[in-house]
C-alpha positions in Angstrom: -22.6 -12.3 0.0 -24.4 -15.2 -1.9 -24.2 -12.8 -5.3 -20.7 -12.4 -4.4 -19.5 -15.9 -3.9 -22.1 -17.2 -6.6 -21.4 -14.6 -9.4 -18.2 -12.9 -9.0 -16.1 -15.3 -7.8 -16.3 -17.4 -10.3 -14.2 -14.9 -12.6 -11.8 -13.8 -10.3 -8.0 -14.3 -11.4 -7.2 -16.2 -8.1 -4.2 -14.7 -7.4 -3.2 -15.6 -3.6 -3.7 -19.6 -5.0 -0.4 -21.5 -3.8 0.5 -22.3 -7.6 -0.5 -19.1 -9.4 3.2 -17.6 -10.3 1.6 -16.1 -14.2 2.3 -12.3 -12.2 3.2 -12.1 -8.7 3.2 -15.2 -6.2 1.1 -14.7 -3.0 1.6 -10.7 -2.4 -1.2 -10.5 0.5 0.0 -11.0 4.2 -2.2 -10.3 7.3 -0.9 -7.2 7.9 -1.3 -5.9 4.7 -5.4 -7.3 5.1 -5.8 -5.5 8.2 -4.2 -2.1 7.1 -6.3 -2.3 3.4 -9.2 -3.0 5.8 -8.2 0.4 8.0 -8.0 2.6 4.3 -11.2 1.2 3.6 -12.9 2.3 6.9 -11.6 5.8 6.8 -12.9 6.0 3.5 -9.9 8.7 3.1 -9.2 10.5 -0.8 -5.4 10.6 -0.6 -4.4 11.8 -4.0 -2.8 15.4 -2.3 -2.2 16.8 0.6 -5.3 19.0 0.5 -7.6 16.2 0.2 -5.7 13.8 3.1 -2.7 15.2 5.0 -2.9 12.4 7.5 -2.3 10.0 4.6 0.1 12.1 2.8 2.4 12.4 6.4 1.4 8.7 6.4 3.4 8.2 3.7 5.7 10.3 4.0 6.8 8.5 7.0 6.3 5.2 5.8 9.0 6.1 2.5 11.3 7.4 5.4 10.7 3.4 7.0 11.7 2.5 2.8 14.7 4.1 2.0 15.8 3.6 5.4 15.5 -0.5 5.1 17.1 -0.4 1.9 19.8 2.3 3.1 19.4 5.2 1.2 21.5 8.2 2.1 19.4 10.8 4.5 18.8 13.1 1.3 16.5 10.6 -0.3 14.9 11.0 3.7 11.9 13.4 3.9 12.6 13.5 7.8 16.2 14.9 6.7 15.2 18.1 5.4 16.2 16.4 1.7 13.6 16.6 -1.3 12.8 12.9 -0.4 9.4 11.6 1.1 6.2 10.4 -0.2 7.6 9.5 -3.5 8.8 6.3 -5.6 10.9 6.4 -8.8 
């Protein structure tokens, strides 16, 4: 942690800082912390099914949450039976 704090830090594009707005403004939340720390844990591949279906129906689900909050119609839905789910375009 010393090498860490002492050596990398130092060059890290702080980001998260309350008046850094160059890219994104602050685009971390706790929630996000806790589920990046949950990925990390499981240590899971999830380029294709075949390597992770549990994060593949993952997202699946969470793109049904998506296009429901920003009311697409059901054929954008993977749940609907539609071509929809697990993708972004």
């Amino acid at each position: 942690m010393t090498d860490f704090q002492k050596l990398l830090m130092p060059g890290v594009v702080h980001w998260q800082a309350p008046k850094f707005f160059a890219y994104f403004s602050a685009n971390s939340s706790y929630p996000g912390m806790l589920a990046e720390m949950l990925m990390s844990a499981t240590n899971m591949i999830g380029f294709s099914w075949t390597s992770s279906p549990v994060g593949t129906e993952l997202e699946m689900v969470m793109m049904d949450w998506l296009a429901e909050l920003v009311g697409l119609p059901a054929c954008f839905k993977f749940t609907s039976g539609g071509p929809g789910g697990g993708t972004i375009q």
